[in-house]
N, C-alpha and C positions, 0 to 999 in steps of 0.2 A: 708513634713517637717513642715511646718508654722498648719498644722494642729493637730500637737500634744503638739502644746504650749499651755497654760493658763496662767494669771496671778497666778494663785491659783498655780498651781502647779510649777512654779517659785518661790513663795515665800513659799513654804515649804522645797524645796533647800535652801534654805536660813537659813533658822529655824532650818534646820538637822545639819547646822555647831554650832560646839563650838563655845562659844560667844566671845573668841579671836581670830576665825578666821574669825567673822561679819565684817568685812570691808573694805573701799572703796582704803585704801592706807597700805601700809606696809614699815617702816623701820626700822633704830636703835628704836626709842622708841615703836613701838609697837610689833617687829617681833613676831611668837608663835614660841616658842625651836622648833617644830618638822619642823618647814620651815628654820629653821637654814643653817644646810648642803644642801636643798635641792634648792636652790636659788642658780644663777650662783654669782659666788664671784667677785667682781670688787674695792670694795672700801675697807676700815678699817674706823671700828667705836671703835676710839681710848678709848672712853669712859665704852663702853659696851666690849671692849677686841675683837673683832671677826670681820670676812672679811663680810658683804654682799651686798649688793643690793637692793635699794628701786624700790619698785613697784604701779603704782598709777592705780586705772581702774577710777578715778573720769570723770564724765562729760559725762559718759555714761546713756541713758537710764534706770531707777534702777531696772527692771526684767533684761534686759542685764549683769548689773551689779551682780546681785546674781546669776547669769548663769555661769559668767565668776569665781566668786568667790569659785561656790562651783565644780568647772572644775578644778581649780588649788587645791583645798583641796584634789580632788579625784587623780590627779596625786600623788600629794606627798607620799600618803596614800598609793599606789600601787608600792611607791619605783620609781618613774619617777623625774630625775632632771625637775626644772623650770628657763628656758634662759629667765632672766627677762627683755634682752635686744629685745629680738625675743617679750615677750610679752605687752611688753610696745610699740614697734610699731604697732603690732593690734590692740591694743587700739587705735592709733595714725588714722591708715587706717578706722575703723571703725568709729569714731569719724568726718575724713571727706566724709565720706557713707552719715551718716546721718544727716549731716549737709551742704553737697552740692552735693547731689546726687540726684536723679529721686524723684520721688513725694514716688513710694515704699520703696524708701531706708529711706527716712525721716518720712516716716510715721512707721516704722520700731521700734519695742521695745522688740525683742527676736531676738539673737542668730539664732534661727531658722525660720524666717523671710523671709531670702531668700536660697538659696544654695550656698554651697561656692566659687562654679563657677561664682552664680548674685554678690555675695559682691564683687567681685574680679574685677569686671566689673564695677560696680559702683565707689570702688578706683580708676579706672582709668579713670573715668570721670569727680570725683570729683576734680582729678589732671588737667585733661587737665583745669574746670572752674575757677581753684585758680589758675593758674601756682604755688603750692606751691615747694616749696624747701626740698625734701623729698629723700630717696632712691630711685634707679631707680627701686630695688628689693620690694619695699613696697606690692602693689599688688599681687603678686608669695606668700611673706610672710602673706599675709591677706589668701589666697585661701587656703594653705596649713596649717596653722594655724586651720582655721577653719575646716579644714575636719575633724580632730580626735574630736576636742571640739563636734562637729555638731552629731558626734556618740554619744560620751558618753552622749548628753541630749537624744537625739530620743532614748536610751534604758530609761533613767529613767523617760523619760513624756509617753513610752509607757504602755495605763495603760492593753489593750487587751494581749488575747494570745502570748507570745514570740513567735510563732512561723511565727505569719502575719507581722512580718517586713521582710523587701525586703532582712535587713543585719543582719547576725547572727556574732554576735561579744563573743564567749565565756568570754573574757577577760574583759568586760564589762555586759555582761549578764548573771548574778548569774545562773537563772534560765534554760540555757539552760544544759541540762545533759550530765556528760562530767565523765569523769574515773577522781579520784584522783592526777594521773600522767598521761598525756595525750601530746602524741607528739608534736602535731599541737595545742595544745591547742589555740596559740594566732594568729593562721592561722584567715582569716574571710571568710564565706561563703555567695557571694554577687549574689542574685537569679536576678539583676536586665537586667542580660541582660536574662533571658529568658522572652523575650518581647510579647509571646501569654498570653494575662491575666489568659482563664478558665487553661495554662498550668501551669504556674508559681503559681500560689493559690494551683492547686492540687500536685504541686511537692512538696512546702512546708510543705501540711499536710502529705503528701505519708513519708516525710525522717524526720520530726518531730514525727511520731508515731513511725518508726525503730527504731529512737536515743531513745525515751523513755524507748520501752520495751527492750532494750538493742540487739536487734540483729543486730546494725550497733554500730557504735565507730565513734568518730567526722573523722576521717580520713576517714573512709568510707563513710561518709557524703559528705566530700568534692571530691571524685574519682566518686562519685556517679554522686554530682551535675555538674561534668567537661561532663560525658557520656550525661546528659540532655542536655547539649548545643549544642551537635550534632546533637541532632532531633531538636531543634528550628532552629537551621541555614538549616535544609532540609526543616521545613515548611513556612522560611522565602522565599527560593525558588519555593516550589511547591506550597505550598498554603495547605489548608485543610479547610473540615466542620465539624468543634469544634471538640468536645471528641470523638465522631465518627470517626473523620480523613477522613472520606469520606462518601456520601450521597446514599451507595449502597452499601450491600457486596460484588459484584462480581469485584469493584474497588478498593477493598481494598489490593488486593495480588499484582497487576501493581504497586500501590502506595507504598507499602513497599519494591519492589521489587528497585524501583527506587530510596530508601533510601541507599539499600545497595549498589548499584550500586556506588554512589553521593561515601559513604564511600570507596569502593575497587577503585575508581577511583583519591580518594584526593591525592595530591600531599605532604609530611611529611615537614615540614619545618623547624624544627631541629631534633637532636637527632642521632644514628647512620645512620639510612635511610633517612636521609636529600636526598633532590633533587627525593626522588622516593616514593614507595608506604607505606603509614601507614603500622607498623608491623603489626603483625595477632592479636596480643593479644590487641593493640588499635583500631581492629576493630568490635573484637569479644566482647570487653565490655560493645560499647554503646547498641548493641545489646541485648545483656544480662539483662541489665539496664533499655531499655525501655519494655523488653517484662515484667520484675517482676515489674515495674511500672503499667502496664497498666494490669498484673493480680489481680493487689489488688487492682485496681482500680474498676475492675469488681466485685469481691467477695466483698466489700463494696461499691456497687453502691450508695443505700439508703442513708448510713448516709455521701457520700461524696456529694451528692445533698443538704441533712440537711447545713452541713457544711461546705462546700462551697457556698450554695446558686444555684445552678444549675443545674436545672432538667438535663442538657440533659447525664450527668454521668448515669443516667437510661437507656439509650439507647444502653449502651453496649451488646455486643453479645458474644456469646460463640467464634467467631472467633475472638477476640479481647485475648485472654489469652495465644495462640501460635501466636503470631506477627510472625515469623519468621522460616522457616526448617531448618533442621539440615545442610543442604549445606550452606546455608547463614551464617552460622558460621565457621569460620576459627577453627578449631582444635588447642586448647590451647596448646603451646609450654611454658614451665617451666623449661627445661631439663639444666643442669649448663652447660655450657662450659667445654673444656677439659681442659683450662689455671685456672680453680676457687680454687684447689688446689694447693699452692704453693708449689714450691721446699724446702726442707732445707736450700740450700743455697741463694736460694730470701730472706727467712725470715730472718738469719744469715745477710746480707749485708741491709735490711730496719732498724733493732733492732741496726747495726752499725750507719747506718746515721743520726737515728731518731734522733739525737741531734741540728741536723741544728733548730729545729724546736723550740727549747727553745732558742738554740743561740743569742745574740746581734744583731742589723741589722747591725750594725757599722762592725762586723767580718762574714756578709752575712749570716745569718739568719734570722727566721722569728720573734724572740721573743714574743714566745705564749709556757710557759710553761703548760698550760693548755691543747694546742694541745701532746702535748710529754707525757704529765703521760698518758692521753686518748688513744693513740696509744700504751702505750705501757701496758696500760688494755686489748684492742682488740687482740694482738697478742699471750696474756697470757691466755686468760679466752675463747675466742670466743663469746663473748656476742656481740649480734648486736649493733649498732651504738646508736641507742635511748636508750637503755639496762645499757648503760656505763655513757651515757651525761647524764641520767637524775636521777642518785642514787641519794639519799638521802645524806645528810650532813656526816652520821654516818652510811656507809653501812657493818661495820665487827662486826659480834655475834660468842661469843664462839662458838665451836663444836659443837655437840652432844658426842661426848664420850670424858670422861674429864679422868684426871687419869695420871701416866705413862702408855705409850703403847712399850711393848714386843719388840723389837725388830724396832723401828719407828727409821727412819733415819731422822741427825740433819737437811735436807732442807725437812720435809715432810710438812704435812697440818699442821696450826696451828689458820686457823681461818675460820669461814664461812663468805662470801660476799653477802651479800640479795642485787639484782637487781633488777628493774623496767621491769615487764613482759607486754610489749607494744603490744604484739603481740596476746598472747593466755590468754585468760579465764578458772580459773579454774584451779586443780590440784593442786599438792602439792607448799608449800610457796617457790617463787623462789629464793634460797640459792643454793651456788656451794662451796665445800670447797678450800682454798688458801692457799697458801708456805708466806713466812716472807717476800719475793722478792713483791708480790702485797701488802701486809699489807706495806709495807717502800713506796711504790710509791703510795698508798692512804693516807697517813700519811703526805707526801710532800705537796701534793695537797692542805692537808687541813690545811695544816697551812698558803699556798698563798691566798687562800680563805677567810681565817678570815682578814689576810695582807689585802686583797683586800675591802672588806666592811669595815675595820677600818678606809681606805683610805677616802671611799664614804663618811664617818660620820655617821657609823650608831653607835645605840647609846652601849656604851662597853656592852660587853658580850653576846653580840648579835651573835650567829652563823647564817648562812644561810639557806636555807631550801634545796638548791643542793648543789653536791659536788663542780660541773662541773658550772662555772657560765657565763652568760652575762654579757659583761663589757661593754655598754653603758647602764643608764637608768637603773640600776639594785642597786640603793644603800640599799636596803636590803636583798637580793640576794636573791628574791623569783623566778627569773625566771633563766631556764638553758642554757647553752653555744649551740647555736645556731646549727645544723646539717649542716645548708650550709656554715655556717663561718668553719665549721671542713671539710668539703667537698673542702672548697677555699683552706685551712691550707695543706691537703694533697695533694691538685693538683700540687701544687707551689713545696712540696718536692719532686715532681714524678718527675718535672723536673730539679732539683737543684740532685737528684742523677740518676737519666737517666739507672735505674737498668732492665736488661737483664734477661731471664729467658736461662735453656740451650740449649735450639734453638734457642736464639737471638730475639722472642718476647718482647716489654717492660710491663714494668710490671706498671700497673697502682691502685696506694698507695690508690687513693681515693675511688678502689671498694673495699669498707669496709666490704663486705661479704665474700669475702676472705678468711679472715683473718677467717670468722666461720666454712666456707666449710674447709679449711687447718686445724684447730681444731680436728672438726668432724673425719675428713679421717687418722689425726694420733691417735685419740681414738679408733677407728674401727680396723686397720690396726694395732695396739700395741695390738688387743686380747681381749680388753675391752668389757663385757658384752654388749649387744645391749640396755638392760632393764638400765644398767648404763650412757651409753650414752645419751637415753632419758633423764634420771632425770637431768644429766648432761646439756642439751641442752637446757630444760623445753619441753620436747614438750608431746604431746599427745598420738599419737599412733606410732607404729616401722615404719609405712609407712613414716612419718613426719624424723625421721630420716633417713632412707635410701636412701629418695631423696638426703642425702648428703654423701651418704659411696659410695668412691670410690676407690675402690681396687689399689694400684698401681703395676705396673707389677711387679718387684723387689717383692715386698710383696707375689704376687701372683708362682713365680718361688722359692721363700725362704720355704712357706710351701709346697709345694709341692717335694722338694726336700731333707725336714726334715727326711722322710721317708723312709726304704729299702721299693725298691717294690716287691713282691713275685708274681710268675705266676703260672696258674688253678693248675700246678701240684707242688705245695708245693716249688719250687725254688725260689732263689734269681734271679729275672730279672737279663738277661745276658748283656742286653741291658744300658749302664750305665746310670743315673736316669736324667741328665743333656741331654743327646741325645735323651735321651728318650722323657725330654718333649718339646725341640723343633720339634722332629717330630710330636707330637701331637699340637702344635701349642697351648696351654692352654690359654696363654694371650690373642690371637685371637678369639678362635672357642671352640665350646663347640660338636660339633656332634659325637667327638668317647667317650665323657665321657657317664659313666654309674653308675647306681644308686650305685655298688659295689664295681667301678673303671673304671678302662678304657680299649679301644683296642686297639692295638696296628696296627691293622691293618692299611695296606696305605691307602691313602685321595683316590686317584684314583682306588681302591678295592672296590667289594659289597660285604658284607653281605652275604653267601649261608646259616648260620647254625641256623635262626631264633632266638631263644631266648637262646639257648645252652652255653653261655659266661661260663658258668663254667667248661665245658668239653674241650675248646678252648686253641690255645696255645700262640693266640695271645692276651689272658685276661690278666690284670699284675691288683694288687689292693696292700696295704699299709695299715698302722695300721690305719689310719684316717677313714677306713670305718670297724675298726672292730665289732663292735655293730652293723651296719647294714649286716655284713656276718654272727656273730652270730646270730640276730632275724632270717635270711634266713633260716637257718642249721633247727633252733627252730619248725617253720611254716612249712620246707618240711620232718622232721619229725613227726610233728603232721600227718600233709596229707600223710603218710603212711599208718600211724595208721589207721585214718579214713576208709580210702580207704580198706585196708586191713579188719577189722574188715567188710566193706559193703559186697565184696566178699568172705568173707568166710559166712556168712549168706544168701546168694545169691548161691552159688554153693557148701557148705559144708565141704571145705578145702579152706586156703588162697592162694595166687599168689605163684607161683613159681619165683623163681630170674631170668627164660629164660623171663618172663613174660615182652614184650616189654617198657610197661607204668613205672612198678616197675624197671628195669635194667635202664631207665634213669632215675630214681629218685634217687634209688642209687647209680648212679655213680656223682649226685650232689651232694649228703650228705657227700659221699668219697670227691669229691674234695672239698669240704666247709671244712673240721676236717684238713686235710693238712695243705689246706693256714693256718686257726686259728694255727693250731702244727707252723706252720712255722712262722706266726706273734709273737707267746709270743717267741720262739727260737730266733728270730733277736732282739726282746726285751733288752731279758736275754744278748745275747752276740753280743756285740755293733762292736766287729770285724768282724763279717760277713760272718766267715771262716763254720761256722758249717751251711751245707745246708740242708734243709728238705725233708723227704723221697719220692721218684718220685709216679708218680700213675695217676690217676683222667684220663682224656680222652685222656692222650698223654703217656699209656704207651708203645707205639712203639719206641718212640724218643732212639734216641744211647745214653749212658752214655757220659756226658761232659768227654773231656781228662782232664789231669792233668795240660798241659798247659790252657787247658779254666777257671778252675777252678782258673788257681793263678792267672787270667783274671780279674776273679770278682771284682765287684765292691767294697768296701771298706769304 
């Protein structure tokens, strides 16, 4: 810390503030209008009209002092209240630091002098040789006071690479590369506990170069760097010989092996497998993470030697680039749960309660209107949780087709929503079109949002820069409403409505993916194009969707019973189409379906007739596979032809119909022309009565009676 001080560069801090905000005291006579609101209000300065609070930093060391000055210019400036009571006792605590503390504390003339754990230490010594008359909280308030001050200098006195500090503070460091709208943005990534030096330098440059060329995002930075601290805490254990990790190759597989071990063995200390073993996927990522560490570590041996300083980076070996076999990896598990789709009536009974949640506390609520529009975006649009918190101020743009539209019903779309795509890169602009019902619940929002910064003082006409806002520390509303305060906001509903799914599971409000998976599954399952879906969802490829289409049985016994079914020989299955598919078991099993329909045959029955399904009488197929019976008909047509044409060049007459090959081909062709007569005939006449003429490989069977017939299905 003490090493990145200068006079010099203390007093260009100094130099960078407006010359009304050069100074060592502030109140009524000199305040600057932009620290107006931004000071805690305590008094009334009758004269000047307005509430504030004087602030003195006199009698501090004067680099100290221009430290302290242009630390409170740079809160205000970021929309941070300043508690001038909180910082007029740091003054207070500092003040006797350096005036009856240790020889360091008094020789002391920056901020960064000691850490905020010494100064913290020093107030309490300076207390015990004054017996002064102070809070008892003074010292707690100097330690913590100073940590955030103690960042925002160590980025602006660093003059080297961002990337060689221990603490990566985006929120304070311009220069670290960060997406526009970025989740974690004001997350901080603190490399200091990876306490191996050659590790911790080169893990820095390692995730300093990803965030550059863009193929990590500060979140992945930070998942990244949580997977790093599992290999330092195994080589705080076993030990290691530097970038090598060991001093031989033949001890390198023991030694890895004993990492993984360390992991399959850790004990999970929250989370669902609390008391037992890390999930699979928290052990398969450090994994993951140290082996593409230590492959780019190798592919850039050279210049991470340059760069670091440290030859022995050259020492790596081609067994260094697979750390790890495929056993040693847990097999990644992604798969949703069978609860991620809600019911109707789960959604119906949360969209009932959601009101608790703007509620008064006085009438048992949570009074977070902010939580309620938010919830009740998620269960309208399916957009992820960061998707929703972090729109912009002004997220509704006309259509794309503007006009009277033909036949458009009064709740259809009437505007488009542009979301914050926090997820994927790339692809078309993320827009989703919306009914008047989201436009009136973004509408509300935004007018508590302007309510709410007009409150803070910021200056008229000012909108915010989210829709969704922070309400501490936010009087300009450039930063957005917090994920884990939305996370608290829906646990607290989960249990004030204690909602049951139809088995009697409860239903937990705060997994906010939910609400996309239930989306997803009623766009899929309502018939909606797959290609729409995607655009729908923003995502990439149909695999990206699919992971969330979940068939529901209902759905799956609905189309399937849309249809008459017709068997090999041109008939209405007699079988009715309800019995039908519980004997096949459809929801369950897929083994008697076939590419043209299904068998009917029992589960307990084999197969004798090889591929013959169309001469069979226990085939049954439906207009759903018509296109795939006509290409059949088309293709074992053609291969007549073919065929025919070869032997008749081949022996100088074509096949005769006794001709084995040819008699069952024809009698495919014959039963394929049936079913099709029989499919457009059930088409045409939706009563069922008119059956299609018998044939194809079951012309043995008895003519149905009269009673079978008035049997049929219907």
């Amino acid at each position: 810390m003490a090493r990145l001080f200068s006079e010099e560069k203390a007093r260009r801090l100094w130099d960078s503030l407006p010359e009304e905000h050069r100074q060592d005291h502030f109140d009524s006579t000199n305040m600057p209008t932009d620290y107006l609101h931004a000071f805690s209000k305590r008094t009334i300065d009758k004269k000047r009209g307005w509430f504030t609070q004087s602030l003195s930093l006199r009698g501090l060391p004067e680099p100290m002092l221009w430290e302290l000055a242009w630390c409170v210019h740079q809160q205000v400036a970021d929309g941070y209240g300043i508690n001038t009571t909180r910082m007029g006792e740091l003054r207070r605590g500092l003040l006797l630091a350096v005036e009856h503390g240790s020889p360091a504390a008094r020789a002391a003339i920056s901020l960064m002098a000691l850490t905020h754990g010494e100064w913290g230490r020093e107030v309490r010594g300076a207390l015990m040789r004054t017996n002064a008359s102070v809070n008892a909280y003074l010292p707690t308030w100097v330690e913590n006071g100073l940590k955030h001050l103690q960042d925002r200098l160590a980025h602006a006195y660093h003059d080297g690479e961002w990337w060689r500090l221990n603490v990566w503070n985006p929120a304070l460091d311009r220069r670290i590369p960060q997406r526009e709208h970025e989740p974690h943005g004001r997350a901080v990534a603190n490399f200091s506990q990876l306490t191996t030096d050659w590790f911790r330098e080169a893990a820095k440059w390692w995730l300093s170069v990803q965030l550059s060329t863009e193929r990590y995002v500060w979140s992945s930075v930070k998942s990244r760097l949580d997977h790093l601290k599992w290999f330092q805490w195994y080589i705080d254990q076993a030990g290691c010989a530097g970038p090598q990790l060991v001093d031989s190759p033949e001890k390198l597989r023991p030694w890895l092996r004993g990492f993984v071990d360390s992991l399959n063995n850790h004990t999970a200390m929250t989370g669902p497998n609390r008391g037992g073993r890390l999930a699979k996927n928290s052990r398969r990522g450090p994994l993951v993470t140290i082996e593409a560490f230590y492959r780019w570590m190798y592919d850039n041996s050279a210049e991470a030697a340059s760069v670091l300083g440290d030859a022995r980076w050259t020492r790596l070996g081609l067994q260094h680039t697979v750390l790890f076999r495929l056993e040693d990896k847990p097999r990644l598990t992604n798969q949703p749960p069978d609860d991620m789709a809600l019911e109707d009536e789960v959604i119906s009974k949360i969209a009932a309660g959601s009101g608790v949640l703007a509620a008064p506390k006085a009438e048992g609520g949570l009074e977070d209107r902010q939580a309620f529009h938010a919830l009740m975006l998620l269960i309208r649009t399916g957009r992820r949780m960061n998707e929703v918190l972090m729109m912009d101020f002004e997220p509704l743009l006309p259509l794309l087709t503007t006009g009277p539209q033909p036949g458009k019903e009064p709740d259809g779309f009437v505007a488009r929503l542009a979301y914050q795509q926090t997820k994927i890169t790339g692809g078309d602009p993320p827009t989703i079109p919306v009914d008047q019902e989201i436009v009136d619940i973004i509408r509300r929002q935004q007018e508590w949002a302007r309510e709410f910064i007009t409150a803070q003082g910021a200056p008229a006409g000012t909108d915010p820069r989210y829709l969704f806002l922070q309400t501490k520390n936010n009087r300009l509303g450039k930063r957005p409403y917090a994920s884990a305060t939305f996370h608290s906001r829906l646990g607290a509903l989960t249990k004030i409505l204690a909602i049951t799914d139809s088995v009697g599971r409860p239903v937990k409000i705060s997994k906010t993916h939910t609400f996309r998976h239930t989306r997803a599954t009623d766009l899929i399952n309502a018939g909606v194009p797959i290609h729409v879906v995607m655009r729908y969802l923003g995502h990439v490829t149909p695999a990206m969707t699919m992971h969330y289409a979940k068939t529901l049985a209902m759905t799956a016994e609905r189309e399937f019973l849309r249809y008459k079914k017709v068997t090999a020989d041109g008939r209405t299955a007699e079988v009715d189409p309800s019995d039908l598919y519980d004997l096949l078991h459809l929801d369950q099993r897929a083994d008697r379906v076939l590419p043209n329909g299904w068998c009917m045959l029992p589960p307990r029955q084999v197969c004798s007739k090889g591929n013959a399904c169309l001469t069979c009488d226990k085939f049954v197929t439906d207009a759903s596979h018509r296109d795939e019976l006509q290409h059949q008909l088309a293709q074992t047509e053609a291969l007549i032809d073919r065929r025919q044409a070869q032997f008749t060049a081949r022996h100088g007459e074509p096949m005769s119909e006794d001709n084995i090959w040819l008699a069952g081909r024809l009698a495919e062709t014959s039963a394929l022309t049936k079913v099709l007569v029989a499919l457009d005939q059930v088409s045409v006449h939706e009563d069922g009565h008119l059956r299609a003429v018998r044939g194809a490989g079951t012309a043995d069977r008895p003519e149905p009676s009269s009673t079978a017939q008035q049997q049929e299905p219907t």
